[in-house]
N, C-alpha and C positions, 0 to 999 in steps of 0.2 A: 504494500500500500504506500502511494507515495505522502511524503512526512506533509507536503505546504497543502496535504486537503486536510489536513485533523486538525480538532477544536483544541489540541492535546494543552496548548498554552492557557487557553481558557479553564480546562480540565486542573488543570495545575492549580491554580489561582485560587479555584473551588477549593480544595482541598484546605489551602492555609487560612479559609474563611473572608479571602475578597474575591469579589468581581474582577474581571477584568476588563480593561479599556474599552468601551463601546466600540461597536461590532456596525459596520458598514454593510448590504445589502449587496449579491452581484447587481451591476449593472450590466447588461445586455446591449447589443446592437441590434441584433435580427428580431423578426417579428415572424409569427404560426398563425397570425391571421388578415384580411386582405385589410388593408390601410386608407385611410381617407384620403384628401388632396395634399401636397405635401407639407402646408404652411402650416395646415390645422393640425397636420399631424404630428407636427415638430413641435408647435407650442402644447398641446398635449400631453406631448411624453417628456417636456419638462417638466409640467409642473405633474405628473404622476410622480416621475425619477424623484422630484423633491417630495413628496407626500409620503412616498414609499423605498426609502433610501436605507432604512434604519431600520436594523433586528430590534424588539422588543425588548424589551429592559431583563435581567433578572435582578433586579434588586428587589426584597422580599415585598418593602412596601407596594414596590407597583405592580408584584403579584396579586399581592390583597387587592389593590384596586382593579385590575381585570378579573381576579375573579367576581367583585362586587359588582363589575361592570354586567360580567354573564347574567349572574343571577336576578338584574332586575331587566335588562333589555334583550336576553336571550331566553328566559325562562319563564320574562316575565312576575317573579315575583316579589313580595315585600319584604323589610326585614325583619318581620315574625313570621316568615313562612320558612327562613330560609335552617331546613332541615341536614340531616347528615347527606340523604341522598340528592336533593337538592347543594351540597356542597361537591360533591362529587362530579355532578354532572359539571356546575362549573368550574372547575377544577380541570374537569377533561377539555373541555370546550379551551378556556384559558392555556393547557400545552397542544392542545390541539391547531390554536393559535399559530406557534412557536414553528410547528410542523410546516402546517400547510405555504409559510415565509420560504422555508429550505426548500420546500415540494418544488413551488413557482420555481427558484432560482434553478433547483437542482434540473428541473425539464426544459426550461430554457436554457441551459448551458448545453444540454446534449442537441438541443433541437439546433443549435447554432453549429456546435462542432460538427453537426451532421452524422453522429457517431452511428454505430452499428446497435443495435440493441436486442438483447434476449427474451422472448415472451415465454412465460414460463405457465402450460395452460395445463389447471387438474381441476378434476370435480370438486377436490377437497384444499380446505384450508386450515388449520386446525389450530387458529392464532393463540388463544389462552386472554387471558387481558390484554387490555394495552394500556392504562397509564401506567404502572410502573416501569414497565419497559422504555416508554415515552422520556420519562422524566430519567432516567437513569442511561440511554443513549445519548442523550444531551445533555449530560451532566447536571442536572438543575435538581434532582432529587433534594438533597439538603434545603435548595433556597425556598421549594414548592413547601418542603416541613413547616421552618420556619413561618412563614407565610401564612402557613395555616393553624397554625399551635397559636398564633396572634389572633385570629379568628374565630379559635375556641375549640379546633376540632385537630386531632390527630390524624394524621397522614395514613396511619396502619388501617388507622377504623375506616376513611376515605377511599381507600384500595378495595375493603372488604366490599363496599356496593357495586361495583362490575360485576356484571356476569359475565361468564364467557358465551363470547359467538357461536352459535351454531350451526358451524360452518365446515364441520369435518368429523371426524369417527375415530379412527386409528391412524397407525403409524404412517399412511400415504399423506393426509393430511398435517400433521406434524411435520414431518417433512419437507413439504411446500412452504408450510411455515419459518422452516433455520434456514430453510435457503435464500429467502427474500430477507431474512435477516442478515446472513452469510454478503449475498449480493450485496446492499445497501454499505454493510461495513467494510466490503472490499472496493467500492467508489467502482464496480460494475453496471454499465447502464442496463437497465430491465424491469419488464413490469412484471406482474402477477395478472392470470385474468382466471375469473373463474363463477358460479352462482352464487347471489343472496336470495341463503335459503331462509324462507321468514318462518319455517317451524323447525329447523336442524334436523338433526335424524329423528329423533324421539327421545323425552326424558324420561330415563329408565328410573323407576319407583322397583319397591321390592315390596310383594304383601306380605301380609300378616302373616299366610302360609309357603313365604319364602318364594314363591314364583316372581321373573321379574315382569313387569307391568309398563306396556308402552304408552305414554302418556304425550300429546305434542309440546314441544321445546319451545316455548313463548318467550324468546329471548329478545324478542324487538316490542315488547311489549312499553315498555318507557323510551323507545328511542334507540338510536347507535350515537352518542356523539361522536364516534372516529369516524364516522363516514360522509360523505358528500354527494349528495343528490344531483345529478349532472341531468337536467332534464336537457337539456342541450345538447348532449349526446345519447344520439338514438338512433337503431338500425332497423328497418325490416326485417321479418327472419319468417320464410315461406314454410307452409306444406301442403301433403297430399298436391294435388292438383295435378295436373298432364302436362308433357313434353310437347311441344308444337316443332314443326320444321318451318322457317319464310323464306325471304330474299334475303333478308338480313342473320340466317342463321339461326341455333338450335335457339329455343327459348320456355323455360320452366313458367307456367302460367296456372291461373287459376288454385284452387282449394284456400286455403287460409294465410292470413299474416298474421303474425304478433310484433310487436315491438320490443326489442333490447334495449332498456332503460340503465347508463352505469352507474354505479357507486362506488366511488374511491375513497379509499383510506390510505393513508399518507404512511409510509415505510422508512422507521430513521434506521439510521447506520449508528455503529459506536464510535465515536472520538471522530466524527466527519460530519460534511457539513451537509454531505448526500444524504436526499433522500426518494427515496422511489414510491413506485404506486403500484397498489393491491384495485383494481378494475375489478369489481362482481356486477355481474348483469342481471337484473330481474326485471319477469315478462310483462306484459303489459298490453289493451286489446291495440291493434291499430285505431279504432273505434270504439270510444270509452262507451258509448250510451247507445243506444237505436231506440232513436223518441218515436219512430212508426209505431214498433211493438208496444211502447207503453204507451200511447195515443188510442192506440187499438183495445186495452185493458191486459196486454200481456203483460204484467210486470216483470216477471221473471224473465221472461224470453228478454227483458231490454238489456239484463245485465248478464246473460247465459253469453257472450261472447269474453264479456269479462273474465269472469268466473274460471271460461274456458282454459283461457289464456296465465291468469295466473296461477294454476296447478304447474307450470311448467315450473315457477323456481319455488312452489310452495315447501316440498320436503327434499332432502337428503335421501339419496336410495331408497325411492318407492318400493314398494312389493312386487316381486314381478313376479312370484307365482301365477299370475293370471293376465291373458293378450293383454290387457289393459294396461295392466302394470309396465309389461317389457315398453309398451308402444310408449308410457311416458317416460320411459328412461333413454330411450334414443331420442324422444325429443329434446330430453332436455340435454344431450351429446350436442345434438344437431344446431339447438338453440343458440349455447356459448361458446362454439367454434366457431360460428358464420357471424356473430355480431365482433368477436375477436378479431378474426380475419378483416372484416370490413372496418375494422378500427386500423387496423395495421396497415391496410392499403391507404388509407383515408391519408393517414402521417407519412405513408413512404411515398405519395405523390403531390405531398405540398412543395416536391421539388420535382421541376422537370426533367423527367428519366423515364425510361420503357422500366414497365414491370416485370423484364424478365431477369432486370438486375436486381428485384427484391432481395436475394439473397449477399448482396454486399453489404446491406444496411438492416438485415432482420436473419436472425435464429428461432425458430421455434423449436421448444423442448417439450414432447406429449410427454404428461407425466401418468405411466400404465395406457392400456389400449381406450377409455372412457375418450379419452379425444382425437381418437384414430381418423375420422367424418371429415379432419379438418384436412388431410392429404387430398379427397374427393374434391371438397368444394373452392380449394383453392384453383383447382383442375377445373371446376366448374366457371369460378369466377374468369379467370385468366382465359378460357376458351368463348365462352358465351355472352359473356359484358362487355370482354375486352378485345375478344376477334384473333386471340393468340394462337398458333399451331399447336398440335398436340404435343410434339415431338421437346417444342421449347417450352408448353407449361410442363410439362411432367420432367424434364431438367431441372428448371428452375423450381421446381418444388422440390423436388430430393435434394436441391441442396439449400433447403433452406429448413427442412425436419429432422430430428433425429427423436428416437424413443426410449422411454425408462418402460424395461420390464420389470415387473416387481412379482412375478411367481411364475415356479413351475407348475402349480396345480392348474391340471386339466379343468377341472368346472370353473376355474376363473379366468381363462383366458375367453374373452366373451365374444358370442356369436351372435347373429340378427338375424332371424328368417328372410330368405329371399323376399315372398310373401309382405312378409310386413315391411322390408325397405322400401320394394315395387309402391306402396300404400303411401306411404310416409317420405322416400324423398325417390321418386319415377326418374327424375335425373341422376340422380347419383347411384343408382342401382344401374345405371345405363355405363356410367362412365369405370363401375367395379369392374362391369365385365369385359369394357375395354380394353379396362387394365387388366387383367386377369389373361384374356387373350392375348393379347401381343407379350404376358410375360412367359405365358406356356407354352407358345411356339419359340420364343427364346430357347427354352430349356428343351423343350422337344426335337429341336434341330441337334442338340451337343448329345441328347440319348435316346436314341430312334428306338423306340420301342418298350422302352420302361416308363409302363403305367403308373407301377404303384409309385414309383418317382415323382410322375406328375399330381397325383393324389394328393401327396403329401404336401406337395410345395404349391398348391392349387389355394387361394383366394376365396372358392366356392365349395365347399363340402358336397359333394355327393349325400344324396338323402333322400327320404319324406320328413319334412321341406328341404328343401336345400339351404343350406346356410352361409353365409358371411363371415370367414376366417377374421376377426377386426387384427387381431396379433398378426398373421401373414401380412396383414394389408402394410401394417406398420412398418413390419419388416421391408419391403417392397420399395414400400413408397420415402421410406429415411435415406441420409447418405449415413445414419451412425445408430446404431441400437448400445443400449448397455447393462449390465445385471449392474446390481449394487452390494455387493459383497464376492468375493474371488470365489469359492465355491460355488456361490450361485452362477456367474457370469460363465464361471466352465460349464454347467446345467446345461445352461440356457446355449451356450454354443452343439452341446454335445448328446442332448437327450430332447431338448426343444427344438430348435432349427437347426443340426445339422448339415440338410440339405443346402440349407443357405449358405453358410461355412464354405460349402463345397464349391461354393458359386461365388467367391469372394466377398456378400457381404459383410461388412464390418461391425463387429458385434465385440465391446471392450468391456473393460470391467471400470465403475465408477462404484468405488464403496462409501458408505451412505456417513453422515455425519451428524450430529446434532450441535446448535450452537453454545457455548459457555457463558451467550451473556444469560441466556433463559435459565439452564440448565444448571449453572455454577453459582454466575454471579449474585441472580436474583432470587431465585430456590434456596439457596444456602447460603446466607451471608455471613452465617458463621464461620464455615468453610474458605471462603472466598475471602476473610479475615486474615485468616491465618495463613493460607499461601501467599499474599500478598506482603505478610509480617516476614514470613522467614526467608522467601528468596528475593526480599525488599525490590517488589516491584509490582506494580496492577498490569504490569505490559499483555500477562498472560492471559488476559481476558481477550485478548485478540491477536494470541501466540502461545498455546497454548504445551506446545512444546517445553518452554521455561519452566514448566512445572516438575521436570525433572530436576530444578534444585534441589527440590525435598529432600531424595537423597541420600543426599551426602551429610543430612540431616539425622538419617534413621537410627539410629543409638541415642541418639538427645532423650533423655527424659523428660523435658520439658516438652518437646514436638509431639512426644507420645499420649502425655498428658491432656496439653491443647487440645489434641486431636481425635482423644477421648471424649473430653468436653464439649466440644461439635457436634462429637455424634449423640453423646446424651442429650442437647436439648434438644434436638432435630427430632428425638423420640419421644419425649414432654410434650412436644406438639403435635404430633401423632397422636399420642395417647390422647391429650385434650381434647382434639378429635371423634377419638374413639367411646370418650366418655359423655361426650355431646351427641353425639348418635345414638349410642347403644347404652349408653347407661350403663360401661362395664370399664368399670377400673382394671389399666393391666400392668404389669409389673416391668417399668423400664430397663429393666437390668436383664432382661429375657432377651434373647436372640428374636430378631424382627426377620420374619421372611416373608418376601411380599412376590406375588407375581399379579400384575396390573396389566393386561393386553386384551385385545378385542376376544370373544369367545370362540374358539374353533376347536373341534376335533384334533385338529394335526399339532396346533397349540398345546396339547395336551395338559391343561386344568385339571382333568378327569385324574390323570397319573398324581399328580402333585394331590389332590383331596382324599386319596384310596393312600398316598404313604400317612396321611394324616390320621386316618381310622384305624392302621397298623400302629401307629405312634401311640394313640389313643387305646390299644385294647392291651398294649402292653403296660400302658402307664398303670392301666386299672387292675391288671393280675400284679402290680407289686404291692410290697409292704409301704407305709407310710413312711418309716427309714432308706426304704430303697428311693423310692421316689425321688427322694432329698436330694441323692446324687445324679438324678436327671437333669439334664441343663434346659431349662424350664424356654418357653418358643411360644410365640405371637403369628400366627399364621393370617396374612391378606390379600386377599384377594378383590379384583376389581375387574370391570369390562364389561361392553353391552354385548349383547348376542343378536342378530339379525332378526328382525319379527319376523320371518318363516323361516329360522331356523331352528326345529324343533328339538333335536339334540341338544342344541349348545342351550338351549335355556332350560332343558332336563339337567345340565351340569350345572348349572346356576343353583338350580331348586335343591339337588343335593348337597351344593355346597354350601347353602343356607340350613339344609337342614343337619349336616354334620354339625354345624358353628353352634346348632339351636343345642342338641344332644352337652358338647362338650363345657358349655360355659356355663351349663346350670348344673352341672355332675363335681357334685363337690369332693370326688375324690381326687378329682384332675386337674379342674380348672384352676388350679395355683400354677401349673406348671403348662398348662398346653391354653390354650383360647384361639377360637378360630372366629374372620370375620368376613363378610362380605358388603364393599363399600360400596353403595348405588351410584348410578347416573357416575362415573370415570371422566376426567373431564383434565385440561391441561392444568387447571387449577387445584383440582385436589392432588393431581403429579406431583406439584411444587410439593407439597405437603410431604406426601408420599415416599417418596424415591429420595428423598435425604434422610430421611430414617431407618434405611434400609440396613442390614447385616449383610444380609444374604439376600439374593431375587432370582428366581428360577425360568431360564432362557430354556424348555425341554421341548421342543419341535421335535417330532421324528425328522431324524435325519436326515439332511436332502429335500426339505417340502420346506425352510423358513427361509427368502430369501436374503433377508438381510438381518431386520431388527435395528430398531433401535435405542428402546427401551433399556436395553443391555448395556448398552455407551454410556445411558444417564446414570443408570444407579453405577457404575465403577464410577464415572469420574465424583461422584458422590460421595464418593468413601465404602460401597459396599464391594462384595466379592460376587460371582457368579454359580451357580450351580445351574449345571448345563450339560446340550450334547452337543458334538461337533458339526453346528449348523451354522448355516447363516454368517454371522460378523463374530460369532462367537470364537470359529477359530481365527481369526484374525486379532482377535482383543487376548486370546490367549500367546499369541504370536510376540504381542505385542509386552505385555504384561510381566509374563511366566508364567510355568505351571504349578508353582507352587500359589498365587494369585488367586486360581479359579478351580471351580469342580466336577472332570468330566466323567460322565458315564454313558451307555449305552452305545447301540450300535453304529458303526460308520456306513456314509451312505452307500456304498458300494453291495455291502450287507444288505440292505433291506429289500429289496426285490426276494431273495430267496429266503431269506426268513418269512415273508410274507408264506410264499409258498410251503414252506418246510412246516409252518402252523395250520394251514388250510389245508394240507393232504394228510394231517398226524403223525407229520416225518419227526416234529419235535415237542415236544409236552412240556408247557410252563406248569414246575411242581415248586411252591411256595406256599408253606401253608400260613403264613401271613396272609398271605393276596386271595386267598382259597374263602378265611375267616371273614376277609372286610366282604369280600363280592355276598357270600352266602347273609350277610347283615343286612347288606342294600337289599337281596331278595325278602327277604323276611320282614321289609318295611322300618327298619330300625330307623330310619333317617329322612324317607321320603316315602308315598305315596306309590301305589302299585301302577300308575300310570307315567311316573318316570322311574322308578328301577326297571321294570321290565324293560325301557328301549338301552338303559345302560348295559343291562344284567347280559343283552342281546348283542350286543357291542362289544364284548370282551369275549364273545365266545370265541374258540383259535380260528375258525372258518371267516368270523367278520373282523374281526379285531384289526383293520388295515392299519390303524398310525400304531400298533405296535405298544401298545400300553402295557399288556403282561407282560410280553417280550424283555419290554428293557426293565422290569419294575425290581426285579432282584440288585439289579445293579446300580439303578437310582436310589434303592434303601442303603447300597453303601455307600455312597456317595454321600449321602445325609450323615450316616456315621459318622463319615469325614468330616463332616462341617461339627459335628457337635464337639467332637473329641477336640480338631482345629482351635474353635474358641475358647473352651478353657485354661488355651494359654492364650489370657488376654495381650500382655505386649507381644507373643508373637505376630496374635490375630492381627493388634495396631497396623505391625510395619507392613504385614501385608497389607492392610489398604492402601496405608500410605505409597507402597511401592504402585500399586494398583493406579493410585489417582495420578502419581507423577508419569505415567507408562502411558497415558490416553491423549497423548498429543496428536496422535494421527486419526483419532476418531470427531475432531472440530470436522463442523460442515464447512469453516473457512477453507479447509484444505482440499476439501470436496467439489466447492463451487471454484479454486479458482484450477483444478483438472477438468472441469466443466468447460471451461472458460478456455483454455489454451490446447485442449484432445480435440474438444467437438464442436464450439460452437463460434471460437477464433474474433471473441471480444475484447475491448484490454479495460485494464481500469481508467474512470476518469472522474479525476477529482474535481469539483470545482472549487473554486477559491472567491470569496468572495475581495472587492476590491481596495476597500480599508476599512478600517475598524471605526465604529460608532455604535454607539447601544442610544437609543432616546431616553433619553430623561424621566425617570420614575416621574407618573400619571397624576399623581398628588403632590408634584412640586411647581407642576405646570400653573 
């Protein structure tokens, strides 16, 4: 990063308790919109330059007075209305302020340079809050405290009123999110595009009887202050309707329009002055009303176009068990790639240039196949709007996509019925099998007569229906694919597309990162303390490398201590947590195991809750003396489970109702307590994943592609218990193995294990695992309508992800960790080694391999042109 784009001087300043020199505004020369005559437009843009020359103050008091300023002219209210959440709001509004100053310069500095810029489009965004984030990439945390402690109200309590956006699910979304942080902090130009979903996925509730309960996620309910209503930008976005042939060429007509309404939310960077933009699109009628209909007495029929319309960005991954369901989740594919794109063309021809040089000045990165539609319709735009050759759009688009694969598993590489594309976009089911054709006679000319070659590597699945490979498409249509962990990325070369391999496409490895400012700095500040004290520097918050000073630290008693005390209170607040929920005091000195990920089968939950009921049937065959010397364990668990996924929320139920059995059984519950945390969210992460011991990465082998979960709790201070999946063996790579704890089978193994239990070639004989299973049968824990799909799950014929298989070996492995801990300074320096050893899991390092393998961005700072801050507001 280069040094003259960071606030770092500013940052400084902060520390020893002053301001620094007021802060000067970029001034610009270019303009990104069409100009008046020139005299008007000269004396204009002086006196704006003078009006708008100068960063906002941080000096506390004239915090106070913007935020008093919010609260009556933006909220509207008096000074006996003005509440904690009404503090909040203006509070955010007030750094929101701050932002939106950097946003302006930061997008006119790139629209000037003309630079190249990365759109980085996924379904999902998984932000967590944003004022603290806000205020602590701009360094102004302390003056915003201040500011407000004068005011009456605490900063800490002012945090608590965000909710988080509901705007993403698991680790795909999380991800989208440290890379737009990653981005920002590396002074890379690039947006985010992606839906505001106005219900998120669903907020998971747990009943009474331990089932979890989808409820909608009313998170826009009071407002978003981080976002911006751009009514101003707004796209058409077609469907259904027919293909026509004219004089003027192909043309998609007829069935429906919606409108792509944006909303931006402002993206700072750490210790810069960049900041970038988060674009979510929500749908909108082209036709708010039809006064005929209710002129007529139709009422409903006036707003049935409405209505229509906004289902598109109402939920996060609808249900698609039913046509219904699939058809609105390709629309809403179809939706934010065509208003994306037509944003991107919008910006890349406010300069005179043919669009088939798009790709000099735009990367696009599909993050997983959900925005695969957009290789079609740029192919659409570029042929049909634009009059372009085939041969030059489909060029120019492979060198302007590349794709993140994020699984090997078969049911989620996702497919579209011909049927329903044909329905839903008649053009671009026309243009698949263009492409589809001219690539298979490609490959059928180099191997005359291997079918099943072409099968594979075919676009079009053979069937009743026939389906739409979206992953081949990707593949196809990118100049660059990538796994996100080295395991996976060989998978995915060697067990996924192959064929491609064979055919030179380029398919690399980009392993996944999380950022340190969420993750370290602001999750753990205890943490984040103390490495800062001992290798006397905060550089590592954006070099994360440095934190192998520790080190050479690790015999220090004092470091060992420190770093004890970190992790104790990070489990104080856990527990407070846990006693605000549950009503259940649990004993901070107990080893904390948590595993917190979306629910799945291959995830393996199910393994981790059945060692739990082995734990638990031995705790109770001991004496009250034996007991003693059991190292006493806090087991949690978190994660939503898909609403038509009827497994993963039979694992839910059990593992509510194991928690129900063991915390009211007073012969155990001093030593064991199991819990399950509802509704998982990045905010209770923060909580969470700093209090960790231990956290359990157990994927069967071969089926996790990356993970990230994993990266937070080590750099956390916790250790892993795991198998050799995903990022795991890499953070073991990276670590040691005395670090982390592996067990079970390696992927090469699982295929024939599969096999070797499905034909009775090998019998899992445990009578540990024999007890818990025959417990769940017999009701001890849950209901005969989720033991039996579990009880059916383990049999050796179904048992696919391998849970009896490896469960002998994951109980040693637990052995391992218990015996482990009871030498507590041993346990320390393994963290401590742990946490110094996770330098190469930042997503900074991640985005800027991004950035220089595939997408051939560079950084660019901007600098603003002198320093001036205006005048705190109440000396005016």
């Amino acid at each position: 990063m280069a040094a003259f784009g960071k606030r770092t001087l500013s940052f400084q300043d902060l520390k020893k308790g002053s301001v620094s020199e007021p802060e000067a505004r970029y001034s610009g020369t270019g303009h990104t919109t069409p100009q008046e005559a020139q005299g008007e437009s000269e004396e204009r843009n002086k006196l704006l330059s003078s009006l708008m020359s100068q960063y906002l103050s941080r000096e506390p008091q004239a915090i106070q007075r913007q935020i008093v300023n919010h609260v009556e002219y933006t909220l509207a209210r008096t000074r006996y209305n003005f509440d904690l959440f009404g503090a909040y709001q203006a509070t955010a509004y007030s750094a929101r302020d701050r932002l939106l100053e950097s946003w302006n310069d930061t997008q006119q500095y790139f629209t000037e340079r003309d630079v190249k810029r990365v759109y980085y489009l996924s379904l999902e965004f998984l932000m967590g809050r944003y004022l603290q984030n806000a205020l602590m990439n701009l360094g102004i945390k302390s003056n915003f405290e201040e500011a407000l402690l004068g005011l009456g109200y605490k900063l800490e309590d002012v945090l608590e009123m965000e909710r988080d956006p509901g705007l993403g699910n698991g680790g795909l979304g999380r991800l989208a999110a440290c890379f737009m942080d990653s981005l920002a902090t590396g002074n890379y130009p690039g947006w985010g595009y992606g839906i505001r979903y106005k219900y998120g996925m669903f907020f998971q509730k747990i009943s009474e009887q331990g089932y979890q309960v989808e409820v909608p996620d009313y998170w826009l309910t009071h407002g978003n202050p981080w976002e911006v209503e751009r009514l101003d930008v707004t796209y058409p976005v077609r469907f259904f309707g027919h293909v026509e042939w004219t004089d003027k060429g192909i043309k998609w007509v007829g069935g429906e329009v919606v409108r792509a309404v944006a909303y931006d939310s402002p993206i700072p960077g750490y210790d810069t002055y960049n900041t970038l933009n988060l674009r979510l699109w929500s749908a909108a009628p082209a036709h708010e009303f039809d006064l005929d209909s209710f002129s007529r007495g139709d009422y409903f029929g006036a707003i049935a176009n409405k209505e229509a319309s906004e289902k598109i960005s109402s939920v996060l991954y609808p249900n698609d068990s039913t046509d219904a369901g699939k058809e609105l989740r390709l629309k809403q594919q179809y939706f934010f790639v065509s208003a994306t794109l037509q944003d991107a063309i919008r910006r890349f021809l406010k300069k005179d240039r043919p669009l088939t040089e798009l790709h000099t000045k735009v990367a696009i990165q599909l993050n997983d196949t959900h925005p695969t539609i957009a290789i079609v319709e740029l192919m659409r735009i570029m042929m049909d709007e634009y009059g372009i050759g085939w041969t030059a759009s489909w060029e120019t688009g492979r060198k302007v996509f590349s794709y993140t694969n994020h699984t090997v598993l078969p049911e989620a590489l996702e497919k579209w019925s011909v049927p329903l594309m044909e329905k839903l976009l008649p053009r671009h089911m026309q243009i698949i099998y263009e492409i589809n054709r001219r690539f298979l006679e490609t490959i059928a000319s180099k191997y005359h007569g291997d079918g099943n070659k072409l099968q594979r590597m075919s676009i079009i699945e053979d069937g009743y229906p026939k389906m739409v490979r979206m992953a081949n498409l990707a593949v196809v249509g990118s100049h660059c694919v990538n796994g996100v962990a080295a395991i996976h990325s060989g998978l995915v070369q060697t067990d996924l597309f192959p064929d491609f391999v064979q055919e030179g496409f380029r398919i690399v490895n980009m392993t996944n990162g999380v950022t340190p400012r969420r993750w370290v700095q602001q999750a753990n500040p205890s943490l984040a303390a103390l490495i800062s004290r001992w290798i006397e520097t905060d550089d590592w918050v954006v070099n994360f490398d440095l934190c192998r000073g520790l080190e050479q630290y690790i015999d220090n008693a004092d470091l060992l201590r420190e770093f004890d005390e970190s992790k104790l209170e990070n489990k104080k607040r856990l527990a407070a947590l846990l006693q605000k929920e549950f009503g259940v005091e649990v004993d901070c000195h107990a080893l904390f195991d948590i595993q917190i990920k979306r629910i799945h089968e291959y995830k393996r939950q199910l393994l981790n809750i059945l060692g739990v009921i082995c734990r638990y049937n031995k705790l109770k065959r001991m004496s009250p003396s034996e007991r003693e010397q059991e190292q006493p364990r806090v087991h949690v668990y978190g994660g939503k489970a898909a609403a038509a996924y009827a497994q993963a929320k039979n694992i839910i139920r059990l593992i509510t109702g194991v928690g129900a059995v063991i915390n009211n059984d007073p012969d155990v519950s001093k030593y064991l307590k199991v819990f399950f945390m509802p509704n998982y969210n990045v905010t209770l992460a923060e909580v969470l994943i700093p209090a960790n011991d231990v956290s359990e990465h157990i994927s069967t082998a071969g089926l996790e592609a990356s993970g990230t979960s994993n990266m937070k709790f080590v750099m956390n201070g916790g250790l892993i218990i795991g198998t050799m999946d995903g990022a795991n063996i890499e953070i073991r790579e990276e670590v040691g193995d005395e670090q982390i704890f592996i067990f079970g089978l390696l992927t090469p193994d699982v295929p024939p294990a599969r096999e070797a239990l499905k034909y009775g070639q090998y019998k899992v004989s445990d009578g540990r695992l024999e007890e818990a299973i025959n417990q769940i049968k017999a009701g001890k824990y849950c209901g005969q309508d989720t033991a039996g799909p579990i009880v059916r799950a383990l049999e050796p014929y179904n048992d696919f992800y391998l849970v009896c298989r490896d469960f002998t070996d994951y109980m040693r492995a637990q052995d391992d960790v218990d015996a482990a801990y009871k030498d507590r300074a041993g346990w320390t320096k393994r963290c401590i080694r742990a946490v110094a050893r996770m330098g190469k899991f930042s997503s900074d390092r991640t985005i800027k391999e991004y950035a220089e393998q595939i997408w051939n961005i560079e950084p660019t700072p901007f600098v603003p042109g002198s320093i001036a801050y205006k005048e705190p507001s109440i000396k005016q």
